[in-house]
C-alpha positions as CSV (number, residue, x, y, z in Angstrom):
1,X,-23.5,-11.3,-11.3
2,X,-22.0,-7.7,-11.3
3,X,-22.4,-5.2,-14.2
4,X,-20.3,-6.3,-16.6
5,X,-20.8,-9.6,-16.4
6,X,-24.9,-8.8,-17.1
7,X,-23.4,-6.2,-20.5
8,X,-22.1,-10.0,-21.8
9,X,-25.1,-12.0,-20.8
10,X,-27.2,-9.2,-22.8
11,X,-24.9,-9.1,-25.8
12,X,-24.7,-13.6,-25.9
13,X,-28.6,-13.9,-25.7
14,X,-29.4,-11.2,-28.1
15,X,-26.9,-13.1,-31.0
16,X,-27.9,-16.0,-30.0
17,X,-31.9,-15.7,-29.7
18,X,-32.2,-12.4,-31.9
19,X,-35.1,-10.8,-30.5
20,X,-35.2,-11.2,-26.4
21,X,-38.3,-10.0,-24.3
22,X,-37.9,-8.0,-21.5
23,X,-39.5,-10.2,-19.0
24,X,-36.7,-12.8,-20.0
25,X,-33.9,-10.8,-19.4
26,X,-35.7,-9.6,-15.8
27,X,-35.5,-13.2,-15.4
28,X,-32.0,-14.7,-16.3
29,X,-29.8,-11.4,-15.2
30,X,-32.1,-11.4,-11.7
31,X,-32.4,-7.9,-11.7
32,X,-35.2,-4.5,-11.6
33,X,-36.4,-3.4,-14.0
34,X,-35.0,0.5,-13.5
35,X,-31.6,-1.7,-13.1
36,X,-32.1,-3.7,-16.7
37,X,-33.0,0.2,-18.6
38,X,-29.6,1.8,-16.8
39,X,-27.4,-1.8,-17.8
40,X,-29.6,-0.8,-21.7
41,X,-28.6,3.0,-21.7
42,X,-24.9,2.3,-20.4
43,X,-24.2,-0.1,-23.3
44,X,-25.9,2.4,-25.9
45,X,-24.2,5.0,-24.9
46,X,-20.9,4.2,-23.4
47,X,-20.3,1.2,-25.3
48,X,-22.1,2.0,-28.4
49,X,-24.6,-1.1,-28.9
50,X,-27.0,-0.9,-31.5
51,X,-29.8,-2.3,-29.2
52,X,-33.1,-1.4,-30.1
53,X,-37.0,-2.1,-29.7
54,X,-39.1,-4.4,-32.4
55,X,-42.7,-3.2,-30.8
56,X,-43.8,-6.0,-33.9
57,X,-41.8,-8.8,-32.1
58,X,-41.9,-7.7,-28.4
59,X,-38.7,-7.7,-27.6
60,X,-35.2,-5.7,-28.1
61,X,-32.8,-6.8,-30.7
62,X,-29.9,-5.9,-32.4
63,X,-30.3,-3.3,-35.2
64,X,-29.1,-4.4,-38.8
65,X,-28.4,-0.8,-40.3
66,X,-25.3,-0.2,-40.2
67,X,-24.2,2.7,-38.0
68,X,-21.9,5.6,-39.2
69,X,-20.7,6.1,-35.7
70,X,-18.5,4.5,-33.3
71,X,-18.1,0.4,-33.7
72,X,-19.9,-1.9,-31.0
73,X,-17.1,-3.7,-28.8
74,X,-17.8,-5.1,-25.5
75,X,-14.1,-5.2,-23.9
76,X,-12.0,-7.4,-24.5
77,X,-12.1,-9.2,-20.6
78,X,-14.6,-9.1,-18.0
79,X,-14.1,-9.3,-14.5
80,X,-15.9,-10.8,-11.4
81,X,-15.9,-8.7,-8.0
82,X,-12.9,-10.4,-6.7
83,X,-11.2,-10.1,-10.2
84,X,-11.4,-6.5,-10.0
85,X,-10.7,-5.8,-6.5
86,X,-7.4,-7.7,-7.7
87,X,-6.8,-5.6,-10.7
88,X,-7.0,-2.4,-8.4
89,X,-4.5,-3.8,-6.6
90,X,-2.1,-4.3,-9.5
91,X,-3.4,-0.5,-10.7
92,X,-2.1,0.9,-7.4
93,X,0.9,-1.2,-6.8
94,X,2.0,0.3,-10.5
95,X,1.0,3.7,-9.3
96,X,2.9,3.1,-5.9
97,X,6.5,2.0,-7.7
98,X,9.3,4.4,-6.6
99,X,9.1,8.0,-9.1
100,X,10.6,7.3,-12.4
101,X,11.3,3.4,-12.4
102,X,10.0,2.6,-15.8
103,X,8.0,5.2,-15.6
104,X,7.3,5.6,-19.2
105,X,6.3,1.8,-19.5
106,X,3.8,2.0,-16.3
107,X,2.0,4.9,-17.5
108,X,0.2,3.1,-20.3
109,X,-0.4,-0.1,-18.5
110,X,-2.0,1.9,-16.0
111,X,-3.9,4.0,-18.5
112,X,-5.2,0.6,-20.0
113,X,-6.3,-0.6,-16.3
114,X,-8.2,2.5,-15.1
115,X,-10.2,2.1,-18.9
116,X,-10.7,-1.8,-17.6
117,X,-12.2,-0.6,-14.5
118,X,-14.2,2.5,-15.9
119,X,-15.8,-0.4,-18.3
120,X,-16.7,-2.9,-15.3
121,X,-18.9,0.4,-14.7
122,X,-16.8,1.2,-11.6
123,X,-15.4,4.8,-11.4
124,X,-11.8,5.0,-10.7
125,X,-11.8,8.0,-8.8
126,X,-13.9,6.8,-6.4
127,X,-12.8,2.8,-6.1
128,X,-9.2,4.6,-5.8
129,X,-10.3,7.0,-2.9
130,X,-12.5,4.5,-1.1
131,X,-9.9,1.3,-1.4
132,X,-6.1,2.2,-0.4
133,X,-2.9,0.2,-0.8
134,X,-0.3,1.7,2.4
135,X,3.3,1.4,2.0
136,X,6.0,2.1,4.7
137,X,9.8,1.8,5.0
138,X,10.3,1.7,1.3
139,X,13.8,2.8,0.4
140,X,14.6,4.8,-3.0
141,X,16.2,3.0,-6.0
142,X,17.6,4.9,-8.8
143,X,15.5,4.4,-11.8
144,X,18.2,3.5,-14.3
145,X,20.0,1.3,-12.8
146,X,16.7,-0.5,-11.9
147,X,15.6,-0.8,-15.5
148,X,18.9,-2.0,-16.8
149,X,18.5,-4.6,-13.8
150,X,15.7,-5.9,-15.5
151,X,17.0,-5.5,-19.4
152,X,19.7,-7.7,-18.1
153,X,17.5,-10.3,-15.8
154,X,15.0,-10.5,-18.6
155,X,18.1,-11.5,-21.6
156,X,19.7,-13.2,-19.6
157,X,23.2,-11.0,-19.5
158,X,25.6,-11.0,-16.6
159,X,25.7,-7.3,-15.2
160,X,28.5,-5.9,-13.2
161,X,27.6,-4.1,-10.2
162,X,29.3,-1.5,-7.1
163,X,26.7,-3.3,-4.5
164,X,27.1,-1.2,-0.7
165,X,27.3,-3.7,2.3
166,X,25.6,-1.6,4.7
167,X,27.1,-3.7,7.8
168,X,30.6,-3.4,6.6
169,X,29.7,0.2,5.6
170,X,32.1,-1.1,2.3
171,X,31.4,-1.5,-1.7
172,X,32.5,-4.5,-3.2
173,X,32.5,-4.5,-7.1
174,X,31.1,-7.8,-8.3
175,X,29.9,-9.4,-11.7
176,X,26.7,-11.6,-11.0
177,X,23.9,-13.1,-12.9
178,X,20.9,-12.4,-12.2
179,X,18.4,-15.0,-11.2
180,X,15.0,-12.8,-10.3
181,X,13.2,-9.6,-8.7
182,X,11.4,-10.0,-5.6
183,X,9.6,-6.8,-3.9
184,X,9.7,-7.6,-0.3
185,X,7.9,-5.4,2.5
186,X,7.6,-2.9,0.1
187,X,11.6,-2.8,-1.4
188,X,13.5,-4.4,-4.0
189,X,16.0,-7.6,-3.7
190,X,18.0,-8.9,-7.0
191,X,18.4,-12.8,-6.1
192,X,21.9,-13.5,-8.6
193,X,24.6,-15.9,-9.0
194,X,27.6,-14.0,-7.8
195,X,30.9,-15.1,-9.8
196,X,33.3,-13.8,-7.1
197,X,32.0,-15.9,-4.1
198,X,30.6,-18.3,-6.3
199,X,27.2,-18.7,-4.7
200,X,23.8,-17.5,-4.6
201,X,23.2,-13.9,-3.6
202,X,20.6,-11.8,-2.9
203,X,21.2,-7.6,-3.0
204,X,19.3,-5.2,-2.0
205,X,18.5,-2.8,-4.8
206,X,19.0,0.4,-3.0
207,X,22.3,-0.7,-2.2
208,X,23.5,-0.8,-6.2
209,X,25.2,2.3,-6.8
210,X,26.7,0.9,-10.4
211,X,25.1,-1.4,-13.0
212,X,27.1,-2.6,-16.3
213,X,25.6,-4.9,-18.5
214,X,27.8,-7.1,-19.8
215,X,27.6,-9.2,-23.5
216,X,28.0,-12.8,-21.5
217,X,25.0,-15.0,-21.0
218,X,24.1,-15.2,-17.3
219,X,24.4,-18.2,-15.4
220,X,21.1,-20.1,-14.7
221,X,20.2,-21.3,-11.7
222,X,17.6,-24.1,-11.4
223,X,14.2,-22.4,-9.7
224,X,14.0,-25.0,-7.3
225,X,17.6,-24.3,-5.9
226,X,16.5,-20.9,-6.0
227,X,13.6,-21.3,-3.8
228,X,15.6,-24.2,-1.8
229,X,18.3,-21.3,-1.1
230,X,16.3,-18.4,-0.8
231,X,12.2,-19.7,0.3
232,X,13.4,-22.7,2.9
233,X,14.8,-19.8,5.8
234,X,12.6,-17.6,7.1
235,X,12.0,-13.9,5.7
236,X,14.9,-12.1,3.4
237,X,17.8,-13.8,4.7
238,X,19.1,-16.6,2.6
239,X,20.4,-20.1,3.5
240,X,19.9,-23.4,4.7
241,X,17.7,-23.0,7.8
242,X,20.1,-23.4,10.8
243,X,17.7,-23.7,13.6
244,X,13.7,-23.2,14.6
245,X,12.4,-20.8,17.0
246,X,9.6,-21.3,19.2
247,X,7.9,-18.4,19.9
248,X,5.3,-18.3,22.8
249,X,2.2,-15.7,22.0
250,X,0.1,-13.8,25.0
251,X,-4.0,-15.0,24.3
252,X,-4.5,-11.5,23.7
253,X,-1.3,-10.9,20.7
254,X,-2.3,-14.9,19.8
255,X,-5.9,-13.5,17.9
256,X,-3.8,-11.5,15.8
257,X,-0.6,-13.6,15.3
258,X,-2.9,-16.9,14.4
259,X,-4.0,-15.5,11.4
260,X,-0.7,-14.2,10.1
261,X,1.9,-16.5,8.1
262,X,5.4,-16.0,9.0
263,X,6.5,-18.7,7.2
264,X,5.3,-21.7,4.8
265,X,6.7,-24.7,6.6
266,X,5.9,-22.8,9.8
267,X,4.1,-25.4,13.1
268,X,1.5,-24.0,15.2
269,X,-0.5,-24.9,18.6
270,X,-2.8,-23.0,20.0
271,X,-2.6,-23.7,23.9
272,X,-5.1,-24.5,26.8
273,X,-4.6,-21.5,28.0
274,X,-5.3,-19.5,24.9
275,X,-1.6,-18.4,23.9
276,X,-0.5,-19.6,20.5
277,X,2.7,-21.5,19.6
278,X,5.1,-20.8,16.7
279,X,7.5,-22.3,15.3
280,X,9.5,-21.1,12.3
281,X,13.1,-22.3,10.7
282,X,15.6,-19.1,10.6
283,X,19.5,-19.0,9.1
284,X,20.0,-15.9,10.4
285,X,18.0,-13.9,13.1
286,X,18.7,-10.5,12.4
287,X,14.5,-10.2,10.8
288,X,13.1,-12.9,13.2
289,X,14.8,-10.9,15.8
290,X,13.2,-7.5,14.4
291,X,9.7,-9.0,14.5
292,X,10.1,-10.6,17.4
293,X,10.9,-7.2,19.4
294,X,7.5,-5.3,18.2
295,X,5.6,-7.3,19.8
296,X,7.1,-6.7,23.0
297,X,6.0,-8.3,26.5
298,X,3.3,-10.1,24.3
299,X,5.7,-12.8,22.6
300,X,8.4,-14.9,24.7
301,X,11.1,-17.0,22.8
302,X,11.2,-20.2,24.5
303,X,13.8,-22.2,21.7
304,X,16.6,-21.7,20.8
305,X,18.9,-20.6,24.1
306,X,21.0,-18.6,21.6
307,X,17.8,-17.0,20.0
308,X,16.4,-16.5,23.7
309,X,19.5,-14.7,25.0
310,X,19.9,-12.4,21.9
311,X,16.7,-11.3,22.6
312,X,17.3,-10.3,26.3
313,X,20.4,-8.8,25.5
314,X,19.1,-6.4,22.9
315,X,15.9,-5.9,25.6
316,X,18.8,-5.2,28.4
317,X,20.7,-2.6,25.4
318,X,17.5,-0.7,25.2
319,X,16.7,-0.8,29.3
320,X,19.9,0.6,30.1
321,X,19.5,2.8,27.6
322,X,16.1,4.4,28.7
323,X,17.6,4.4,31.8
324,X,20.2,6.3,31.3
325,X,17.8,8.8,29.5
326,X,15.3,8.8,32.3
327,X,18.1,9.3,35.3
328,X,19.6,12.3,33.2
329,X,15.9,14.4,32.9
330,X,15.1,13.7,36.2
């Protein structure tokens, strides 16, 4: 059991057997001896326990005066390793949300984290420099409109929004209801219904350059047509899948790629030959197509043809390219 775990044991069999000998403790917390005085000392003086030694009873027990000092309180949860590895994820992921989204609301969840972790007898400081969280690609949102975002997904208030289609290079004003937040490879997406097309959308927050909240109740949206629509495709792009890939992995990429998930309904081989099979469903392949390329000479799409020859066409777009490059400096 880890430290805080052992602070409750101590505090559960000193109310419920009063006076506990040491050798007992040594015993059921399966620790030193030099380990049982530190856990003694920490919960004296950090966490102000009234624990004391009856030399007439042989044993330590709780003192009955009552103290003018600070009240005894063990805190309120306790953790296991895994649980607190997991709540210094959530600290960090707080601390890593873009400057100034809610801001003001993180700072005193965070605050109430770190005094979690400082209790479990863990420092902070040094859990924070040792253990790191790494983001990359995130794009910046602007604070307000992000929080009225959420004021509006959270009452449930259709918003009207100026949303930038970065293909079209256009902005489309558009009243939707949102549906939920999902933070995807490290960005925001607002999953809504969207009353001008009628249909499920999903924006990317970066993109909203307006936000209105509006006094009509949004439209709800079943969650299992939202995860039908949005979960059944594979990565951010929406829809009913329209096709599966087959992706062929190199032995040497396949002890990588064999351990990653690309997407829950996804099939896998693993060949004679060592290379690893993949198949995935897609509705559009502009992301498939993305993670397909970094991997390089090490992956080879062998289904669908169309998926196949988008792949040697953008391979041929960045040949001739380099080319050109290498023709012109030499």
């Amino acid at each position: 059991m880890n430290r805080t775990e052992r602070f409750y044991k101590i505090d559960q069999m000193l109310h419920e057997r009063r006076v506990v000998p040491i050798e007992v403790f040594l015993e059921e917390l399966d620790v030193s001896r030099a380990t049982f005085k530190r856990d003694m000392e920490y919960m004296r003086d950090r966490l102000h326990a009234p624990i004391v030694w009856d030399r007439d009873a042989g044993g330590y027990c709780f003192e009955n005066i009552h103290a003018t000092g600070p009240a005894y309180e063990l805190p309120g949860l306790w953790f296991s390793a895994g649980e607190l590895y997991a709540l210094l994820a959530a600290h960090k992921l707080l601390g890593d949300i873009e400057p100034g989204i809610l801001a003001s609301h993180v700072a005193p969840l965070q605050a109430r984290l770190a005094a979690l972790l400082e209790a479990s007898g863990h420092s902070v400081s040094e859990i924070t420099q040792r253990v790191r969280l790494l983001s990359m690609a995130k794009r910046s949102v602007e604070p307000r409109f992000f929080t009225d975002i959420t004021i509006a997904l959270l009452e449930r208030r259709r918003i009207e929004i100026d949303a930038w289609n970065r293909g079209r290079d256009e902005t489309n004003t558009r009243t939707i209801s949102p549906q939920r937040l999902v933070h995807y490879r490290d960005n925001w997406y607002l999953d809504a219904w969207c009353h001008w097309r009628k249909a499920l959308r999903s924006f990317s927050v970066d993109t909203i350059q307006r936000v209105k909240v509006l006094r009509e109740s949004a439209r709800n949206v079943a969650a299992a047509k939202l995860d039908t629509h949005f979960a059944s495709a594979y990565g951010i792009f929406a829809g009913q899948p329209k096709s599966w890939a087959t992706l062929r992995f190199s032995p040497e990429r396949a002890r990588w790629v064999q351990a990653e998930r690309w997407h829950k309904e996804q099939q896998t081989e693993v060949l004679p030959d060592g290379s690893y099979r993949l198949r995935v469903p897609y509705a559009d392949a502009r992301e498939l197509l993305m993670d397909i390329l970094r991997h390089g000479r090490q992956v080879e799409v062998e289904a669908p043809e169309s998926l196949r020859q988008a792949v040697a066409e953008e391979v041929s777009a960045m040949t001739g390219m380099y080319r050109s490059c290498y023709l012109i400096n030499s």
